[in-house]
N, C-alpha and C positions, 0 to 999 in steps of 0.2 A: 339409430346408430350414433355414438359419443362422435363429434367433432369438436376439433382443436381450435378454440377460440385465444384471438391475443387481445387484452383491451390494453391500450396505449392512453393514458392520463395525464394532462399537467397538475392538476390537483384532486385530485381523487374525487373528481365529479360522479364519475360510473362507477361507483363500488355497488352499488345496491344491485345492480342490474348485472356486473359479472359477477356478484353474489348468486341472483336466480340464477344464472344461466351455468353455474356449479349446483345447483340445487336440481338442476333441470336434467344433469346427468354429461354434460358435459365437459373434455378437459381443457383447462382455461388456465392461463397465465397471465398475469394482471402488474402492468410498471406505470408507477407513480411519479412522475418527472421533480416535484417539489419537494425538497428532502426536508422541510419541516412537516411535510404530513405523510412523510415514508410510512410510518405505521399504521395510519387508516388502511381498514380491509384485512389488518395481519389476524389469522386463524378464521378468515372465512375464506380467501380465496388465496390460490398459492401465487408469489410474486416474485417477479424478475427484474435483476437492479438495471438490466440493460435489454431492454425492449427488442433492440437488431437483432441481438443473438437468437430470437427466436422467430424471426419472419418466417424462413424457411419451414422451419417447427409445423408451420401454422396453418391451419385450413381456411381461418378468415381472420381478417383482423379490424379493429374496432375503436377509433377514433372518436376521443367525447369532449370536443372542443373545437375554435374557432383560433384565433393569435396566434398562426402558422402552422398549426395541426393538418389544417385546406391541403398545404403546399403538399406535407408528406404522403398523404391519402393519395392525392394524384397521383405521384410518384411512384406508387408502390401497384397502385391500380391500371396504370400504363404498362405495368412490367409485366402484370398479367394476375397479379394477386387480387385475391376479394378481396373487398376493405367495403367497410362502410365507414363513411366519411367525405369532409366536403372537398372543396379547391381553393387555389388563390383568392380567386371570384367570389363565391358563395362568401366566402371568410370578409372578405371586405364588404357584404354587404350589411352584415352585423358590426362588424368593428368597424367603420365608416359611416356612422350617422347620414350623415350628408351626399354620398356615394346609394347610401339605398334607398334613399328619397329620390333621387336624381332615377335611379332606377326602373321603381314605380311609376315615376312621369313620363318617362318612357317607355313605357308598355302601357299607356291610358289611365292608370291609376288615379286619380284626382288627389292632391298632398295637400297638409296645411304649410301657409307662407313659414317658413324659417330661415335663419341666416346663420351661416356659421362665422366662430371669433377663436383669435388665436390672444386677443387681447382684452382685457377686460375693461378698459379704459373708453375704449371701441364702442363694447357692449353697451355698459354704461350710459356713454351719450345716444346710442340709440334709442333706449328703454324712453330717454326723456323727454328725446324729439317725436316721438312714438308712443305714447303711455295707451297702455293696455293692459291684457293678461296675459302671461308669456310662462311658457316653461323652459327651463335650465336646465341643460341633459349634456354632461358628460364623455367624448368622445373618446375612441382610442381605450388603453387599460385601466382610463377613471372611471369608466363606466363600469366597471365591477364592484365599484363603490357607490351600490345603490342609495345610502343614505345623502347622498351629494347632490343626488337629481332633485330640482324642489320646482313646486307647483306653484304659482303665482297667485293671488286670491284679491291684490288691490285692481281697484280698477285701472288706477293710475301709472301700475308698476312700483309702486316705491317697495313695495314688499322685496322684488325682486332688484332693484338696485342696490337696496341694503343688502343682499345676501350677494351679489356682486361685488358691493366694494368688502367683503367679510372673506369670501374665497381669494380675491385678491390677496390679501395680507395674510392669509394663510393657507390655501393650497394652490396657489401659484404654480409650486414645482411637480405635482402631483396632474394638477389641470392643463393641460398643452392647447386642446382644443376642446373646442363645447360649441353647443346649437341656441343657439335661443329660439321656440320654437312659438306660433301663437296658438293660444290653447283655447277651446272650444268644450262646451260640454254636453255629456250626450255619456250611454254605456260605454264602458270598458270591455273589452270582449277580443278576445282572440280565435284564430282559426288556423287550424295545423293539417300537416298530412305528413304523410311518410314516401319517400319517392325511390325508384327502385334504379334509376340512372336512366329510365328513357320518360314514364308515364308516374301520375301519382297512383297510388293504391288507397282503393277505398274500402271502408267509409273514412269520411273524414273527421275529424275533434276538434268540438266547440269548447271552449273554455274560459274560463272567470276566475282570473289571479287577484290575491289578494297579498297586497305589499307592504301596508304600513303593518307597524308591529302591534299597535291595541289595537282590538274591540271597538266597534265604533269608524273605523279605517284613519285612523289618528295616530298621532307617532311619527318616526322616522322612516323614511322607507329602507325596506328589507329587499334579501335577494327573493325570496317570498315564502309567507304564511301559511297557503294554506290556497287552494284551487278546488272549484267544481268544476266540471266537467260532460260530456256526453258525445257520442259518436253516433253521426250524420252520412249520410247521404248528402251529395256537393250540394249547397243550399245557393241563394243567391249571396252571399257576404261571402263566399271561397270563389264562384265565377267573376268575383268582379275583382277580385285581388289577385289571390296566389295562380288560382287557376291563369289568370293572365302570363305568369313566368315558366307555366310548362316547357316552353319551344325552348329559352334559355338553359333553363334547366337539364335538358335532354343535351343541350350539345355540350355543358360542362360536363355531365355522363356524373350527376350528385347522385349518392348516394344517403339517405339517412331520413331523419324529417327537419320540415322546415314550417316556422310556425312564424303567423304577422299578427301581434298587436295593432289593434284598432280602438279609436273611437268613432260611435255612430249615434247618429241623432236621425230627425226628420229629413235634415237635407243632404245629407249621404255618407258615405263610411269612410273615414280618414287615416288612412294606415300611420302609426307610430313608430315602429320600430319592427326588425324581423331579428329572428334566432334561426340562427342556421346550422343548427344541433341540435341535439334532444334538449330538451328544457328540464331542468334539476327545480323542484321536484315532480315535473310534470310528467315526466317519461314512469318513475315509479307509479303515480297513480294512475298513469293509461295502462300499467301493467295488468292491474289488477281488474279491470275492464275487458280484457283480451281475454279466449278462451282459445287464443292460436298462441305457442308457447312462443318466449319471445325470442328465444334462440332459434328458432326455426323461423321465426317472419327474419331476423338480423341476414339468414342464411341465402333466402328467398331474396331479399335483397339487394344483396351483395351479387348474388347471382340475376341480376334481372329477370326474375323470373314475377312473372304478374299472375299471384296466389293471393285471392283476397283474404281479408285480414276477420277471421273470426272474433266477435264481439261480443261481450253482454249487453242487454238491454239496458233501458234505464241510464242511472247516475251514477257518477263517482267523487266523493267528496273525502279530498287528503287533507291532513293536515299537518303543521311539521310544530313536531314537539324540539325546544330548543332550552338552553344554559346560559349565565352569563359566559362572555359579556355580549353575546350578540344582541344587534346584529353590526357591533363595532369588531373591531382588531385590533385587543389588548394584551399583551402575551402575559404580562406579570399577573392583572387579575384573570385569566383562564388560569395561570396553573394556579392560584390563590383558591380559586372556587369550583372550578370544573373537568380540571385535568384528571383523568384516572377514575373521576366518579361510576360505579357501577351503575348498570341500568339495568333493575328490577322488574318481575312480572309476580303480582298476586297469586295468578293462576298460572300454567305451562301451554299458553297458548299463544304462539304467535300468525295466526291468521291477521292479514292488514296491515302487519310489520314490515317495514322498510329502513333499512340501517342507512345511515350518513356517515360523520367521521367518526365510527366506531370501531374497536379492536374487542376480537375475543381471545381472554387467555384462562386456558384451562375450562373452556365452560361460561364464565362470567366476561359478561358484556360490557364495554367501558368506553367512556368519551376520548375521544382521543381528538389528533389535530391541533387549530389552533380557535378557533371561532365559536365552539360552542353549539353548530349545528348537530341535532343525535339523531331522531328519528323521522320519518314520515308515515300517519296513520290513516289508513285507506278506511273508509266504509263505502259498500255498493249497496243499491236498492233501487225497486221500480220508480219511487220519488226521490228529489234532492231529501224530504226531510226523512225519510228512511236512510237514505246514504247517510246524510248527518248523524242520525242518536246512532249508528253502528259505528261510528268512527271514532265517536265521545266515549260510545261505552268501552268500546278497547282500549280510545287512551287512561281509564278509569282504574285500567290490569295496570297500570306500566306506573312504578318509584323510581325517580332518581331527584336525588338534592336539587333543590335551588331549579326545579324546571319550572316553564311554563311557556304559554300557547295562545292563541285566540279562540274565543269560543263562540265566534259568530259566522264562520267558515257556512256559506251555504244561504245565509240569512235573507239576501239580500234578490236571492233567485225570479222569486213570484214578481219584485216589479221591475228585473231589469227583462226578462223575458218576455211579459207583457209587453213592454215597448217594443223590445224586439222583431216581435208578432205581429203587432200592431203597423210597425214598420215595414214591414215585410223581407226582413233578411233573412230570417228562418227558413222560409220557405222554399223547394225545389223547384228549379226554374229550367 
């Protein structure tokens, strides 16, 4: 039976997924709070310039962000409305660096030493009374500006002082607060679930983001590349992290998924950062992994109801096909190069297809927005490298001018999972 979905956006993060969930059969109303990317989404899903006017409308509604979206979700979920969505809490522990480390230490999570700085002058003299390897991370709404966060590589620090006194003199106004964090190496790896506002629902998704923009993991960092993926059974690296934040989580009464980047090595797993929303473009590629439609897990809930989450086997590996100028924000070269560009298919197939900031008018598919992001290409298969050449070969179907991608999405699986294994965080405990 069709239910009435509202999804609520500051930038038109969720289009792909109130896309399916119009594909899915159900009726759906879609507001985009940023009026330079009002027209992402226009002719796939129908929009509303004022989101209020249809709470009532609505049988559930569908918050896809964290920078006070928490507050309204509460708000509306007190009242008696389904929402999926976070709260004040949840929200500050992504947009507070430093609040969701403090966090983690407080429910036993073991953290790496960091410090936060509101001054760079500060930092600076620390790096130098302290030389090490230290990562620079972005707090607050910098942090959307993934290309700002940079990895330290001297041993000394000086890598990281120069690109201090460099943000200094020029995103000063931009940067309020940042972490300087010490950095350790060991796999990248994250671990997500989906929570229903008392308990998590299983299984749970393991995953491997990839951020910088070449081949290679070189470049600047992006909002990201390109992820594998696979859905677990709670392993030991979900009991020792997230699974620690159930109790809290239950008496926020969250609704949605909540996912913690980690690094791990030999001597244990050191959480990074959490997202406390669906992760763009990770939500689209857990889509496609799901064989419980995702309108009906949104439904299930929003309504706490604990319906396990039907999965495919195996991998999922996405990748996001993108335009200039990403992964900067250039408005004169987007419209110069990528504004309006059509996005073509070989064949008429879109299986694996996931839209970003696109508009359909008339049929034909177009970039729209401001950034250049188009699409996300899913391949599934019993192995990562079966999911891999499905995902290559679809993006193989798909022209538009001036695109391009990573082509190593997947590569890197056989040895960070060996470690893993070897480690023993894979494992059910």
């Amino acid at each position: 039976m069709p239910e009435k979905f509202l999804f609520v956006s500051l930038d038109g993060l969720i289009t792909d997924i109130a896309w399916q969930v119009v594909r899915e059969g159900h009726d759906v109303r879609y507001h985009i709070a940023n009026k330079d990317l009002s027209e992402v989404g226009d002719g796939f899903i129908p929009k509303v310039a004022d989101w209020r006017d249809s709470v009532d409308w609505a049988d559930i509604i569908v918050f896809d962000d964290v920078l006070g979206q928490g507050t309204k979700a509460k708000k509306l979920r007190d009242s008696g409305k389904a929402v999926v969505g976070g709260t004040p809490y949840t929200d500050r522990l992504e947009d507070d660096r430093s609040f969701g480390q403090q966090e983690l230490r407080r429910f036993g999570v073991p953290i790496l030493p960091y410090h936060e700085y509101t001054s760079f002058d500060e930092a600076i003299q620390f790096v130098r009374q302290n030389p090490a390897q230290y990562v620079v991370k972005p707090s607050g709404d910098a942090q959307n500006f993934k290309q700002l966060l940079f990895v330290g590589q001297d041993d000394d620090g000086s890598d990281i002082i120069q690109v201090l006194e460099s943000y200094k003199k020029v995103h000063s106004k931009k940067i309020k607060v940042f972490q300087l964090q010490k950095r350790v190496s060991g796999v990248e790896v994250a671990v997500g679930a989906f929570f229903n506002g008392s308990e998590f629902i299983y299984p749970i998704n393991i995953n491997f983001e990839h951020k910088k923009l070449f081949p290679g993991n070189i470049g600047p960092s992006t909002g990201e590349m390109g992820t594998t993926m696979y859905w677990s059974e709670p392993n030991r690296l979900f009991n020792k992290t997230l699974q620690k934040l159930e109790g809290i989580l239950r008496d926020e009464h969250y609704v949605g998924y909540i996912d913690l980047n980690c690094i791990v090595n030999s001597r244990g797993i050191f959480p990074l950062e959490f997202t406390t929303r669906f992760g763009y473009p990770t939500i689209s590629i857990q889509q496609e992994g799901m064989t419980t439609p995702i309108g009906s897990l949104f439904l299930s809930l929003a309504r706490g109801e604990k319906v396990p989450l039907k999965v495919r086997n195996g991998f999922q590996v996405g990748v996001r096909v993108v335009a200039p100028p990403y992964p900067y924000r250039d408005k004169r070269l987007f419209e110069q190069t990528s504004k309006d560009q059509v996005i073509m298919f070989k064949k008429p197939s879109l299986d694996g297809i996931h839209i970003e900031d696109v508009r359909n008018v008339d049929g034909e598919w177009l970039i729209s927005g401001d950034s250049g992001v188009a699409l996300v290409v899913v391949g599934t298969g019993q192995s990562v490298r079966q999911a891999k050449t499905q995902a290559y070969s679809r993006i193989k179907n798909i022209v538009i001018p001036n695109m391009y991608y990573r082509t190593d999405i997947g590569d890197r699986w056989l040895e960070d999972s060996d470690r893993l294994h070897t480690w023993g965080y894979l494992r059910a405990i």
